[in-house]
KOLGU-4560 file (N, C-alpha, C; in nm, 3 decimals, padded with zeros to 5 digits):
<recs>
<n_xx: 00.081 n_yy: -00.119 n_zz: 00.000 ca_xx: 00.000 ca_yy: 00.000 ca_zz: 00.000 c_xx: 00.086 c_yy: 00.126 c_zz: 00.000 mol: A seq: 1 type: UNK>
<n_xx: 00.238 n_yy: 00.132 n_zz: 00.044 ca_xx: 00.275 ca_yy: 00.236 ca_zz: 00.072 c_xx: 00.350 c_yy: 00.259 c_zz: -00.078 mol: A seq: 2 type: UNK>
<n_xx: 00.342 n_yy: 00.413 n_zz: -00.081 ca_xx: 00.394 ca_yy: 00.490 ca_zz: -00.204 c_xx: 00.562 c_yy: 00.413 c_zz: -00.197 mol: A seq: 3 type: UNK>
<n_xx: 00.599 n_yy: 00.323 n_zz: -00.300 ca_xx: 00.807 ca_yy: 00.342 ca_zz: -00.259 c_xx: 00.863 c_yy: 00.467 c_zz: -00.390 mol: A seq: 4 type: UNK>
<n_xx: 00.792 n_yy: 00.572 n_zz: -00.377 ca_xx: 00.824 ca_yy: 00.684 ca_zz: -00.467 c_xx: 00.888 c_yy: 00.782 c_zz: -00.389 mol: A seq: 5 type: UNK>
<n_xx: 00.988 n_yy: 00.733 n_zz: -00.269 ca_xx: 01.035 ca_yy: 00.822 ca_zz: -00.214 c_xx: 01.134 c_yy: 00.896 c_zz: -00.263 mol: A seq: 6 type: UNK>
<n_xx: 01.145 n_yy: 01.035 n_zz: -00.274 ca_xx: 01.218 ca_yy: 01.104 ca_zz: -00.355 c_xx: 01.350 c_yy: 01.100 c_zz: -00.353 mol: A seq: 7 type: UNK>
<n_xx: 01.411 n_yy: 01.039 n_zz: -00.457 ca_xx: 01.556 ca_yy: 00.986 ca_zz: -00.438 c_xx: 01.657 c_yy: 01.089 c_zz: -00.447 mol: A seq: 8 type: UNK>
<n_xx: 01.641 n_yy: 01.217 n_zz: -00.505 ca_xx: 01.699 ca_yy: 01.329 ca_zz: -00.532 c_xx: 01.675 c_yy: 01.428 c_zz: -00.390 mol: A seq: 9 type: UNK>
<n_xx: 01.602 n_yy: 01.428 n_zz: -00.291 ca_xx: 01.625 ca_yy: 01.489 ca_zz: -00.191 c_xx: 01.696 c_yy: 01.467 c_zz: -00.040 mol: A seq: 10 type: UNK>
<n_xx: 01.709 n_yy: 01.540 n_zz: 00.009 ca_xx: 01.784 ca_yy: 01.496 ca_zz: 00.149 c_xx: 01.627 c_yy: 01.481 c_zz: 00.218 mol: A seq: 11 type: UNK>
<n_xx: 01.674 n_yy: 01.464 n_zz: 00.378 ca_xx: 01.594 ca_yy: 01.410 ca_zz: 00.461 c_xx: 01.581 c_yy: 01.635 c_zz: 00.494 mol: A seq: 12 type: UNK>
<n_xx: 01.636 n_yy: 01.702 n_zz: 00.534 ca_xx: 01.633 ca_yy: 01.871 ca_zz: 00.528 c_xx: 01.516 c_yy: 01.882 c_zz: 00.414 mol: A seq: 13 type: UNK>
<n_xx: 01.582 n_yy: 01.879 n_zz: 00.274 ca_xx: 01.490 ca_yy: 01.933 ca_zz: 00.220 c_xx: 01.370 c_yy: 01.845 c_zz: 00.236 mol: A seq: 14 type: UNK>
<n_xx: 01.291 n_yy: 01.698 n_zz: 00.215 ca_xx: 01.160 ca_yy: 01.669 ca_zz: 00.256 c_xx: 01.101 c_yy: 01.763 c_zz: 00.352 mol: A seq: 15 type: UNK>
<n_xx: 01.159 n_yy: 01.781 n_zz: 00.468 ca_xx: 01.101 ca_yy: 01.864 ca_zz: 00.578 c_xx: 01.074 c_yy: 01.980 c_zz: 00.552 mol: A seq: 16 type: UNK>
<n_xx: 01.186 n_yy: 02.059 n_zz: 00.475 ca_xx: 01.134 ca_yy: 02.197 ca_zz: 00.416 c_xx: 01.050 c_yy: 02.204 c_zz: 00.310 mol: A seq: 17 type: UNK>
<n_xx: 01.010 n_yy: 02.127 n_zz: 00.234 ca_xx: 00.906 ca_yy: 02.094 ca_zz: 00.129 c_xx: 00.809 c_yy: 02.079 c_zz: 00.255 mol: A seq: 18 type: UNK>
<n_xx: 00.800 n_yy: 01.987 n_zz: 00.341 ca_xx: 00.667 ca_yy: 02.000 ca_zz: 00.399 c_xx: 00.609 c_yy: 02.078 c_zz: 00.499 mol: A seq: 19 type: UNK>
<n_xx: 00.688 n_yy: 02.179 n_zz: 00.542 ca_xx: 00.697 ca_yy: 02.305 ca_zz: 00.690 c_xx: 00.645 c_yy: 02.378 c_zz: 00.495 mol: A seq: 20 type: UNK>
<n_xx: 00.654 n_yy: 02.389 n_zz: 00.425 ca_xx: 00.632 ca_yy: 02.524 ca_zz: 00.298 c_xx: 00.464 c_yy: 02.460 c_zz: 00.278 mol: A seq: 21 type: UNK>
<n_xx: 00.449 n_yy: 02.319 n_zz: 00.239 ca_xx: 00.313 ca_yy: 02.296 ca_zz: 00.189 c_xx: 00.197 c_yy: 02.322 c_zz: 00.270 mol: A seq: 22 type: UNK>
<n_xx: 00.204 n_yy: 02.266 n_zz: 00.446 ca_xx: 00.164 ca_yy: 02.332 ca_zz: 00.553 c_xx: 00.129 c_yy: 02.445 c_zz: 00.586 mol: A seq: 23 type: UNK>
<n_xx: 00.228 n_yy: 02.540 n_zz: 00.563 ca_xx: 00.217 ca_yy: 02.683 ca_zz: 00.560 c_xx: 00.152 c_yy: 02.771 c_zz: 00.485 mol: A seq: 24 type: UNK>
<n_xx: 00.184 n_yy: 02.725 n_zz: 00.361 ca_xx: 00.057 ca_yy: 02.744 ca_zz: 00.228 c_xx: -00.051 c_yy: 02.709 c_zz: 00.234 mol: A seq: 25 type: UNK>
<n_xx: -00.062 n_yy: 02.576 n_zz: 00.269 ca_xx: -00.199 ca_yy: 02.529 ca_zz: 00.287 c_xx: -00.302 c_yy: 02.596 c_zz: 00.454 mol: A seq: 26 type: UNK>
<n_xx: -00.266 n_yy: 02.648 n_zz: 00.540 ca_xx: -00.245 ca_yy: 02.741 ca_zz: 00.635 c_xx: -00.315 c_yy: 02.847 c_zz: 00.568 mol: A seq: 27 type: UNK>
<n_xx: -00.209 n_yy: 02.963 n_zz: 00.495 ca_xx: -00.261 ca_yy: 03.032 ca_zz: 00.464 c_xx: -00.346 c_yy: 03.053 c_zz: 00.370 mol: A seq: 28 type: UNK>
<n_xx: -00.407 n_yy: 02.945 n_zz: 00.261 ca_xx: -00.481 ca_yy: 02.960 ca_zz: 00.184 c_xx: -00.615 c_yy: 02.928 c_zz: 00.240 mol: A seq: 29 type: UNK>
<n_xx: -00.637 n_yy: 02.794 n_zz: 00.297 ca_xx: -00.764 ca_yy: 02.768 ca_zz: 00.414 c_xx: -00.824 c_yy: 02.859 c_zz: 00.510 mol: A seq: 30 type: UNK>
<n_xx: -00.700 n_yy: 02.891 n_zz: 00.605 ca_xx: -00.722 ca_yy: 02.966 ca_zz: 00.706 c_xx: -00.691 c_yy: 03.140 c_zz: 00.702 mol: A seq: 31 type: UNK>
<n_xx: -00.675 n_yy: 03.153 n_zz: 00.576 ca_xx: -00.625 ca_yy: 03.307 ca_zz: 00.557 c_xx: -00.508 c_yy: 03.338 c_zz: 00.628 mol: A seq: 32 type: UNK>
<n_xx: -00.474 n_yy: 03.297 n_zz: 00.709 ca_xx: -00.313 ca_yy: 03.335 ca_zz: 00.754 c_xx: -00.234 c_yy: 03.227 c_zz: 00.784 mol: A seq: 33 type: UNK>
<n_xx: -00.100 n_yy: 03.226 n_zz: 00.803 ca_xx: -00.011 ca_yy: 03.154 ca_zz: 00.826 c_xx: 00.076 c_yy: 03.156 c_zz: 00.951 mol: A seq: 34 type: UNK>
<n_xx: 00.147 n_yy: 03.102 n_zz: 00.983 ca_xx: 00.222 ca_yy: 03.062 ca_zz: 01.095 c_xx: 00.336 c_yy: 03.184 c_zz: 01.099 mol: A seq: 35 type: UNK>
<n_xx: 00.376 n_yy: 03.212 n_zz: 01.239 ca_xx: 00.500 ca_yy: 03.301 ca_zz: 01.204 c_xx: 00.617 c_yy: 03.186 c_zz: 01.214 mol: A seq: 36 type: UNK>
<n_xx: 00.573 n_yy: 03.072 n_zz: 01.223 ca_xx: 00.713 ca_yy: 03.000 ca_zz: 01.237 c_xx: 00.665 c_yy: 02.867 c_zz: 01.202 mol: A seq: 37 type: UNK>
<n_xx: 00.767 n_yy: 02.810 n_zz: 01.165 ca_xx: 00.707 ca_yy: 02.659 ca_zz: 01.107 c_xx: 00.836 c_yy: 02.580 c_zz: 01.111 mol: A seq: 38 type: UNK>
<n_xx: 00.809 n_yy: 02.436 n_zz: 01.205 ca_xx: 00.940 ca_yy: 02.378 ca_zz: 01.152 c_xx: 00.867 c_yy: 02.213 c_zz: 01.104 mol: A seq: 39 type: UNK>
<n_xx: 00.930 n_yy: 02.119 n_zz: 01.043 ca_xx: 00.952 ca_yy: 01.979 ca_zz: 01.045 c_xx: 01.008 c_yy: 01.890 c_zz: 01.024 mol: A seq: 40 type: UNK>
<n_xx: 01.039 n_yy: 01.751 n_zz: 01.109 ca_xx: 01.093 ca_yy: 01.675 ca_zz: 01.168 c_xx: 01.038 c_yy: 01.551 c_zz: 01.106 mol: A seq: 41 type: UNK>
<n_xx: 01.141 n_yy: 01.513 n_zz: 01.010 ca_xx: 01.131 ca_yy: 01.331 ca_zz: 00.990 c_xx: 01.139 c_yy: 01.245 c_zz: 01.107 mol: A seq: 42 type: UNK>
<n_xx: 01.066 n_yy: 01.150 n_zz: 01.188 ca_xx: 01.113 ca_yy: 01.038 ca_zz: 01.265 c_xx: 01.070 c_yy: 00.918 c_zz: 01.242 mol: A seq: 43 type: UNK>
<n_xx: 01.158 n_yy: 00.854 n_zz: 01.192 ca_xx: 01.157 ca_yy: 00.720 ca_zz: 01.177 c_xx: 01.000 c_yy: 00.729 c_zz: 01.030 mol: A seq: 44 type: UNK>
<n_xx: 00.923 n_yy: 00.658 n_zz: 01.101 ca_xx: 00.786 ca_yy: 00.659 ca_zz: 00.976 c_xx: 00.680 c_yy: 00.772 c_zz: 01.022 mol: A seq: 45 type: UNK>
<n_xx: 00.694 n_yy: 00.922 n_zz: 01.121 ca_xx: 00.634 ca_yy: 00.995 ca_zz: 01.131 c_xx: 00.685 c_yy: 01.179 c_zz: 01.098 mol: A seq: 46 type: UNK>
<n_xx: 00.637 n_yy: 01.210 n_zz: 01.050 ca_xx: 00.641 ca_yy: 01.366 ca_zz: 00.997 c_xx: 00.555 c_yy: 01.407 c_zz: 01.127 mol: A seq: 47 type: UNK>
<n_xx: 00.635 n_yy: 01.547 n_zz: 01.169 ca_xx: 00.613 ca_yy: 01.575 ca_zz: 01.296 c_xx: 00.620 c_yy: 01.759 c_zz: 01.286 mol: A seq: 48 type: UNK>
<n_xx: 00.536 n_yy: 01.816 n_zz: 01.255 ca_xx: 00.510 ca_yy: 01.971 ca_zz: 01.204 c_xx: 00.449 c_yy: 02.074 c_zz: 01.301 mol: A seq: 49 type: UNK>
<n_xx: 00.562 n_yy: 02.169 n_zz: 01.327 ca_xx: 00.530 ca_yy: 02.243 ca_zz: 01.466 c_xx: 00.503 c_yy: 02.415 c_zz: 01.412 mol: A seq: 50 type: UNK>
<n_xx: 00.365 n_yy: 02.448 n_zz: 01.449 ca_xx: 00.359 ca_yy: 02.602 ca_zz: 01.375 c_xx: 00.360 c_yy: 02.644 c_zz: 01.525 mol: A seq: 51 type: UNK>
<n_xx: 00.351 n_yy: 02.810 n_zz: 01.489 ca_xx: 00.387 ca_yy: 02.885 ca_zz: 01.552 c_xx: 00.356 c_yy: 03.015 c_zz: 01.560 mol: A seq: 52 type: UNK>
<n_xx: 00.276 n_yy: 03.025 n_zz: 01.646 ca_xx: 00.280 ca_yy: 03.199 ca_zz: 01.585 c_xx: 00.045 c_yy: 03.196 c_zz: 01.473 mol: A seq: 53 type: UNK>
<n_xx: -00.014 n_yy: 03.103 n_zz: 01.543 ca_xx: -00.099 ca_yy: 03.067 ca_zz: 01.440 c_xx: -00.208 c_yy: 03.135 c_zz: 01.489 mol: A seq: 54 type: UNK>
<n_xx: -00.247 n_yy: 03.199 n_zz: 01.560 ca_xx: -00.371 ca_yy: 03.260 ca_zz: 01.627 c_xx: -00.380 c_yy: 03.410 c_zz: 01.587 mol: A seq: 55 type: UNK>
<n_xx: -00.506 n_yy: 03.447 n_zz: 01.588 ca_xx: -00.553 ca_yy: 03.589 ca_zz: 01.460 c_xx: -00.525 c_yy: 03.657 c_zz: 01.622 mol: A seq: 56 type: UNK>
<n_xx: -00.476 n_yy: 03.792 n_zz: 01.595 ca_xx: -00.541 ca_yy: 03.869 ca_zz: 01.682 c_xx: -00.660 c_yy: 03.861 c_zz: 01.785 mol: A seq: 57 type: UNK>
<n_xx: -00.774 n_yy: 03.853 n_zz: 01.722 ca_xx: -00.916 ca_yy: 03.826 ca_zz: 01.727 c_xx: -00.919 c_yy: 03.703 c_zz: 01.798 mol: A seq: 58 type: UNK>
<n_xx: -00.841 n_yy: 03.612 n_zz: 01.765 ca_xx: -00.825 ca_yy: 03.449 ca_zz: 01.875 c_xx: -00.734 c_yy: 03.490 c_zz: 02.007 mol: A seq: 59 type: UNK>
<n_xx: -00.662 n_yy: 03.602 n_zz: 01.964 ca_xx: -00.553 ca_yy: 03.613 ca_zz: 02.122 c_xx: -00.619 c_yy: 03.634 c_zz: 02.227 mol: A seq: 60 type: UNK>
<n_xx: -00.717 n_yy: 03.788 n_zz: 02.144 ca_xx: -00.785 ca_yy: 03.826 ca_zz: 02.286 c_xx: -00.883 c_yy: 03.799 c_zz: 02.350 mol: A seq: 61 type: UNK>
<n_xx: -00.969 n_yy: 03.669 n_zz: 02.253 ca_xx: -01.081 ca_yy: 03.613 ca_zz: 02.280 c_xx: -00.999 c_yy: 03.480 c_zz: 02.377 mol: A seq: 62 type: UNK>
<n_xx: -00.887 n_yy: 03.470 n_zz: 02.381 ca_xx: -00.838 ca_yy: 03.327 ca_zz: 02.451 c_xx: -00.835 c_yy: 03.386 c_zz: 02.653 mol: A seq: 63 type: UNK>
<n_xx: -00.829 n_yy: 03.548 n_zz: 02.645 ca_xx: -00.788 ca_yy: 03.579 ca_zz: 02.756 c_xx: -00.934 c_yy: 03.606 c_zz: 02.777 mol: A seq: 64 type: UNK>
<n_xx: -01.059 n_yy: 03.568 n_zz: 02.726 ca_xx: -01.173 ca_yy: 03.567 ca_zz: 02.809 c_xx: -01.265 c_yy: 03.439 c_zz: 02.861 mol: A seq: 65 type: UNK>
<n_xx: -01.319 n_yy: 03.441 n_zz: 02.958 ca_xx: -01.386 ca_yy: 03.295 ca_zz: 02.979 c_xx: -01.464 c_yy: 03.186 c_zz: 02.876 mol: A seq: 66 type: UNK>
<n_xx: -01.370 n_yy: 03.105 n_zz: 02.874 ca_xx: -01.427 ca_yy: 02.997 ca_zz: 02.776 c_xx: -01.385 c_yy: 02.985 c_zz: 02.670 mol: A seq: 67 type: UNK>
<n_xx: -01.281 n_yy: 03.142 n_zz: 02.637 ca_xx: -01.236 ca_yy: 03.120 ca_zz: 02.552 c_xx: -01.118 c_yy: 03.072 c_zz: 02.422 mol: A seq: 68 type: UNK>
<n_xx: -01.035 n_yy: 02.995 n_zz: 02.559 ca_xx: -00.970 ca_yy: 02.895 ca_zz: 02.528 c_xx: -01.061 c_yy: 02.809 c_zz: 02.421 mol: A seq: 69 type: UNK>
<n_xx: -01.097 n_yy: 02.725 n_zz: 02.506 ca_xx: -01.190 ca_yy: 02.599 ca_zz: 02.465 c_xx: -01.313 c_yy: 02.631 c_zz: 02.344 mol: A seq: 70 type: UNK>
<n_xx: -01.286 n_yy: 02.740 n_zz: 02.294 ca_xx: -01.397 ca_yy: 02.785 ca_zz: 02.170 c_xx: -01.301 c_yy: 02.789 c_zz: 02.076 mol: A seq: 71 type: UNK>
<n_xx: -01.221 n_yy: 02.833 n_zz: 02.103 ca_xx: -01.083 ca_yy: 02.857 ca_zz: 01.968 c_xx: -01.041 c_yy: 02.718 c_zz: 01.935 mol: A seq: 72 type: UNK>
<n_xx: -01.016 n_yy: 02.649 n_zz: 02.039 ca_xx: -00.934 ca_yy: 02.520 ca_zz: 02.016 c_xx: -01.080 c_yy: 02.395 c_zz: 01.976 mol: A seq: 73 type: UNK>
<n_xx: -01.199 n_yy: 02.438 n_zz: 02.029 ca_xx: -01.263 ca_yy: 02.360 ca_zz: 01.918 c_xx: -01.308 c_yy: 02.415 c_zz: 01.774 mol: A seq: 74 type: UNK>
<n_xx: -01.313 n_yy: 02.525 n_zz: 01.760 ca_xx: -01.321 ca_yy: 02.612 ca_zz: 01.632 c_xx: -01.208 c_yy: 02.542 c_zz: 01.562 mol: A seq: 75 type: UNK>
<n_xx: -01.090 n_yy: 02.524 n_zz: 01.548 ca_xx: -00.960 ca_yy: 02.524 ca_zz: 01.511 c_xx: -00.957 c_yy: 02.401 c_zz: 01.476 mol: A seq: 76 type: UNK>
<n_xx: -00.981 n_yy: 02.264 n_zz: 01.577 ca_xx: -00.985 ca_yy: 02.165 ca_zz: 01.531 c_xx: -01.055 c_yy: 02.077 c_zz: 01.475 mol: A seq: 77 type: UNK>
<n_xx: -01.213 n_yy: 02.163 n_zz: 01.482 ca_xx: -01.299 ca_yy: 02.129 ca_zz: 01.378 c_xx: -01.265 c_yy: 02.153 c_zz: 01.231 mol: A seq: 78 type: UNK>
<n_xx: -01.161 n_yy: 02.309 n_zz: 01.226 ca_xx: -01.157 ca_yy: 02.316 ca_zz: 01.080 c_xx: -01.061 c_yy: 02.254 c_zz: 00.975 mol: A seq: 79 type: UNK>
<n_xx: -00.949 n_yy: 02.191 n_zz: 01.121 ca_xx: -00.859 ca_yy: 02.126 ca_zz: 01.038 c_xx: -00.888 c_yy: 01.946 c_zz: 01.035 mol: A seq: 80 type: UNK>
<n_xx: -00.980 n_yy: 01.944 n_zz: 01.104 ca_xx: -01.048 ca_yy: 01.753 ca_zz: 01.064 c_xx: -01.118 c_yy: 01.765 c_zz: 00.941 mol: A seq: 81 type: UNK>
<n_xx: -01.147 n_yy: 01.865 n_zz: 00.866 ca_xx: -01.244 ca_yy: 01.878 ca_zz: 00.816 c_xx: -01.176 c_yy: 01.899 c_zz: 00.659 mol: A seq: 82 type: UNK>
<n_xx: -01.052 n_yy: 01.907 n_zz: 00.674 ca_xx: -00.922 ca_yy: 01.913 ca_zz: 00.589 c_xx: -00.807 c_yy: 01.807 c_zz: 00.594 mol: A seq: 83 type: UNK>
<n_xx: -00.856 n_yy: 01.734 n_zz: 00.692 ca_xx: -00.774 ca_yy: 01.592 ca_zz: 00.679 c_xx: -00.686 c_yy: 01.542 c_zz: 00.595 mol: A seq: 84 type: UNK>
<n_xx: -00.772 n_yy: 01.537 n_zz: 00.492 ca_xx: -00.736 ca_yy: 01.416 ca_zz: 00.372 c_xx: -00.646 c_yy: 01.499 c_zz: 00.285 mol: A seq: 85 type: UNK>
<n_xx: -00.720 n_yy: 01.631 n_zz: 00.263 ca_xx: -00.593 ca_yy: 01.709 ca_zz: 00.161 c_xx: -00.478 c_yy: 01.737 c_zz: 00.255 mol: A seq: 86 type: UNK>
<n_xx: -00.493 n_yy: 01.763 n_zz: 00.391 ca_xx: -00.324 ca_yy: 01.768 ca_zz: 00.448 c_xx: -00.266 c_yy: 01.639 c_zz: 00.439 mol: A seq: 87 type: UNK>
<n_xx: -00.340 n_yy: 01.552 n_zz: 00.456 ca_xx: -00.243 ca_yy: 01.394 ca_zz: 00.423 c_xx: -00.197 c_yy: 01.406 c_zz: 00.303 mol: A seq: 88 type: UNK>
<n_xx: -00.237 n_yy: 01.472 n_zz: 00.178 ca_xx: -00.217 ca_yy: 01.430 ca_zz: 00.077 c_xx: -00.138 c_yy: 01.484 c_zz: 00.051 mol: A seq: 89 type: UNK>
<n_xx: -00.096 n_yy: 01.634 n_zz: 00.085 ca_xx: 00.016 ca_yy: 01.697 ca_zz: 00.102 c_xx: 00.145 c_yy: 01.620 c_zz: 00.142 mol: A seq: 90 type: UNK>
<n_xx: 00.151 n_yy: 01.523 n_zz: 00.273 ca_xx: 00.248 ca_yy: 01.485 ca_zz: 00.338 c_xx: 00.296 c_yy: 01.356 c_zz: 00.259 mol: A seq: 91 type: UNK>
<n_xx: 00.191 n_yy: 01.311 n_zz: 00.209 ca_xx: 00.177 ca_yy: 01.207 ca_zz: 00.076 c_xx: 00.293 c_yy: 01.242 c_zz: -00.088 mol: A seq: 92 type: UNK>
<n_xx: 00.249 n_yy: 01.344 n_zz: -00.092 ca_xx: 00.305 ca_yy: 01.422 ca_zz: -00.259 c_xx: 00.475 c_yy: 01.473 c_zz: -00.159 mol: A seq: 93 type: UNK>
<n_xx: 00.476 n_yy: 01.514 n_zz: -00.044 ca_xx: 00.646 ca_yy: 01.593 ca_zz: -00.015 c_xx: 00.682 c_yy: 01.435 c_zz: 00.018 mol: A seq: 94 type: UNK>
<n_xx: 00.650 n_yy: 01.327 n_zz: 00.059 ca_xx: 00.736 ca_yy: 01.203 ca_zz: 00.099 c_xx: 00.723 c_yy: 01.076 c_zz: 00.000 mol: A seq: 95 type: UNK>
<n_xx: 00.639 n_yy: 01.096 n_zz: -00.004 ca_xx: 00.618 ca_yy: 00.941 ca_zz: -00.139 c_xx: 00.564 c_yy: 00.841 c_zz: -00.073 mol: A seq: 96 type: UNK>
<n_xx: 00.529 n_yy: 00.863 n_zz: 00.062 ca_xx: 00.513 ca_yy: 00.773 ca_zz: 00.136 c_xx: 00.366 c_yy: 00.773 c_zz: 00.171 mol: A seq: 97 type: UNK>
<n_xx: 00.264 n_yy: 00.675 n_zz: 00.193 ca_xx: 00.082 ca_yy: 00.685 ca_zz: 00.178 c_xx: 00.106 c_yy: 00.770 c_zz: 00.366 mol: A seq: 98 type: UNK>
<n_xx: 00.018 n_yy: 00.851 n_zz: 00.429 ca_xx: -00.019 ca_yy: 00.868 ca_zz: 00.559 c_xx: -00.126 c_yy: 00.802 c_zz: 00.618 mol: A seq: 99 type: UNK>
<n_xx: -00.107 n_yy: 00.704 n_zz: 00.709 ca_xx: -00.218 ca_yy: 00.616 ca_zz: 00.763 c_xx: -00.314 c_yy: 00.717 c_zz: 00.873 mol: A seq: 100 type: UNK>
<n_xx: -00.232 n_yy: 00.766 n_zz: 00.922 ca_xx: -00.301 ca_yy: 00.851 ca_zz: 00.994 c_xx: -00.242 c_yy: 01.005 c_zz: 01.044 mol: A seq: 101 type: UNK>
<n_xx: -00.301 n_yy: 01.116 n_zz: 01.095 ca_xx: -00.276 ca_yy: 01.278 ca_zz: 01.106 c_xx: -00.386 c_yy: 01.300 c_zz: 01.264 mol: A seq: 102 type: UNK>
<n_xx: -00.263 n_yy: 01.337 n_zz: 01.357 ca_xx: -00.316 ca_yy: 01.393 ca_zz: 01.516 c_xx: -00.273 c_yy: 01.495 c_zz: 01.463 mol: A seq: 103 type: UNK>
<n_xx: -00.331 n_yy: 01.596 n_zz: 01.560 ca_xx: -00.305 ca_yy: 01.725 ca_zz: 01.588 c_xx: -00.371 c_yy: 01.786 c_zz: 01.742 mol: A seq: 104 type: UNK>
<n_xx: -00.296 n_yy: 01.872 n_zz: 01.754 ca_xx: -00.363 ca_yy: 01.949 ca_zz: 01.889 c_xx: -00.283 c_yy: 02.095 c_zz: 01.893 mol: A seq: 105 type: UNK>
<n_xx: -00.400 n_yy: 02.198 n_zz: 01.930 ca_xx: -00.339 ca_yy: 02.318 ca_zz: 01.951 c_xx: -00.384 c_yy: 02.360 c_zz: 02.116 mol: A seq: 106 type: UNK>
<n_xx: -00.267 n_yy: 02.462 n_zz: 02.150 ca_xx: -00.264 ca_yy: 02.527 ca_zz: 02.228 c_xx: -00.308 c_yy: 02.713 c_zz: 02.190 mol: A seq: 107 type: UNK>
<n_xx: -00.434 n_yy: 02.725 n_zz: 02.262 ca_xx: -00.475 ca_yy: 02.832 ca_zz: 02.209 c_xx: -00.443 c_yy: 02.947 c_zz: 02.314 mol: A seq: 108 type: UNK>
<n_xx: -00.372 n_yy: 02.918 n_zz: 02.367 ca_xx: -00.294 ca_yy: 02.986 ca_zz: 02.482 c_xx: -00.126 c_yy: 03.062 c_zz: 02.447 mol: A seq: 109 type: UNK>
<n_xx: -00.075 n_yy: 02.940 n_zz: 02.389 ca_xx: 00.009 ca_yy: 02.975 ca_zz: 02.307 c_xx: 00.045 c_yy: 03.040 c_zz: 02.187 mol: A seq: 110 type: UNK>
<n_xx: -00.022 n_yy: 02.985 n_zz: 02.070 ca_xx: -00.070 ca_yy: 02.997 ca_zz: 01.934 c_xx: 00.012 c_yy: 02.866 c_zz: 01.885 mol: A seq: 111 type: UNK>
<n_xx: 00.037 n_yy: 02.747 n_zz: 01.931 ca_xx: 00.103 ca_yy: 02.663 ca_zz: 01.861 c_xx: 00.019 c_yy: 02.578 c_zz: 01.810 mol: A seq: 112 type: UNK>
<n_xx: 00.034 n_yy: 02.498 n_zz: 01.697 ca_xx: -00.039 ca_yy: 02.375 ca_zz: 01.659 c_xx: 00.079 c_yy: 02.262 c_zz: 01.599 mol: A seq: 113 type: UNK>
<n_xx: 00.037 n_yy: 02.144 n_zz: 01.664 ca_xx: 00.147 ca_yy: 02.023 ca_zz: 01.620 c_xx: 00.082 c_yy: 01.942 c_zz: 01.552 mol: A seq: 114 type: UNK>
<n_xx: 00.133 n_yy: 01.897 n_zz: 01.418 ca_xx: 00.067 ca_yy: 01.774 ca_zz: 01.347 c_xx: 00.191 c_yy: 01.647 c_zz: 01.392 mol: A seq: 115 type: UNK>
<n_xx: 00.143 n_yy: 01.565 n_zz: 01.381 ca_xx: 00.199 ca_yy: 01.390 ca_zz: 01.385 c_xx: 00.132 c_yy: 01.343 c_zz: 01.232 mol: A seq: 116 type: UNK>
<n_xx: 00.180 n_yy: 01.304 n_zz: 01.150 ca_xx: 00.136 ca_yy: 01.229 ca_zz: 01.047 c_xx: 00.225 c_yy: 01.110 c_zz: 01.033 mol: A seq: 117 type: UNK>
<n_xx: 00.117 n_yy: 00.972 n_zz: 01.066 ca_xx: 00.196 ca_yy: 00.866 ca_zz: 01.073 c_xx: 00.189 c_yy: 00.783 c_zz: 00.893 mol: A seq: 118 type: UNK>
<n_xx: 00.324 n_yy: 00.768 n_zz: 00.909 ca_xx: 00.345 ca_yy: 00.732 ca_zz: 00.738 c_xx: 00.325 c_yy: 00.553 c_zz: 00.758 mol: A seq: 119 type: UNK>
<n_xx: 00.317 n_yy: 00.482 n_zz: 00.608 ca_xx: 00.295 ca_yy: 00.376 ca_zz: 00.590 c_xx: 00.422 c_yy: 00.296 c_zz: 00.598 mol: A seq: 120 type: UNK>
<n_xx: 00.560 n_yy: 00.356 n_zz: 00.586 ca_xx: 00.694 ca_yy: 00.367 ca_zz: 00.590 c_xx: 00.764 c_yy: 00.414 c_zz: 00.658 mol: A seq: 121 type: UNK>
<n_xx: 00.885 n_yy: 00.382 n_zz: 00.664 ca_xx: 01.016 ca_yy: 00.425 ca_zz: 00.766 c_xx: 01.092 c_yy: 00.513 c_zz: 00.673 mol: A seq: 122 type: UNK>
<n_xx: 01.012 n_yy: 00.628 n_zz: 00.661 ca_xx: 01.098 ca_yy: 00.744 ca_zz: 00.559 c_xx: 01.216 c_yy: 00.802 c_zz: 00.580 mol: A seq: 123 type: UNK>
<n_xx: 01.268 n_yy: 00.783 n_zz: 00.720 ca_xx: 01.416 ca_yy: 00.820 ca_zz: 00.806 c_xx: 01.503 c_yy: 00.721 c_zz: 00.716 mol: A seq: 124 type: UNK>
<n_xx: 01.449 n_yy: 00.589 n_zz: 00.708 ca_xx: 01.557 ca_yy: 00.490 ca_zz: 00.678 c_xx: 01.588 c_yy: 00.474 c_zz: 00.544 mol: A seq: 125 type: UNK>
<n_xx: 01.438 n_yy: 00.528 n_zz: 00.474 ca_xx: 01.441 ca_yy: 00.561 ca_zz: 00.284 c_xx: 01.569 c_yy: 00.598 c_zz: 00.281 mol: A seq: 126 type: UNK>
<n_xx: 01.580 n_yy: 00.726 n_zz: 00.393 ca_xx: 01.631 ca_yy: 00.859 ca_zz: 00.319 c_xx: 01.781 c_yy: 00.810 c_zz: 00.344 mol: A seq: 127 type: UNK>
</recs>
């Protein structure tokens, strides 16, 4: 089942920077804005994508009122379940590798959001 189209012309750096860029794009085209910071991390068979910097204004100061943590962070993760399949498919097209599965969780306190996308492969060991 798994893609073996892993890109033989890239390093294990650039995959990650191909996929901290598709993230970010895909970020700002969905969600109208983007991350002020973005990094990601090959491990072993999981892609591991840390933004930064992801909360509107409008989410900062609504986080410092009652409840409103827990409205942002279900707002947020309703909109990115709901985009699932095209962020897999993203992590799919930068690795070559199929994604069985995509966690996420944000801190709306912070502004961070972490993806885990577990691959069908050991893309550390491709590479």
């Amino acid at each position: 089942m798994a893609h073996s189209s892993v890109p033989s012309d890239k390093t294990k750096g650039q995959i990650e920077a191909a996929v901290t860029e598709a993230i970010t794009q895909f970020e700002r085209d969905y969600l109208g804005r983007g991350p002020k910071q973005a990094k990601s991390f090959v491990v072993e068979n999981l892609v591991v994508v840390k933004l930064q910097g992801i909360l509107s204004p409008a989410e900062r100061q609504l986080s410092h009122e009652n409840g409103g943590v827990e409205l942002i962070k279900k707002m947020r993760t309703r909109l990115i379940e709901s985009s699932s399949e095209d962020l897999s498919g993203l992590v799919t097209d930068e690795t070559g590798i199929d994604v069985v599965s995509m966690h996420t969780d944000i801190s709306a306190r912070t502004g961070e959001r972490v993806f885990v996308f577990s691959l069908d492969a050991d893309l550390e060991a491709a590479l």
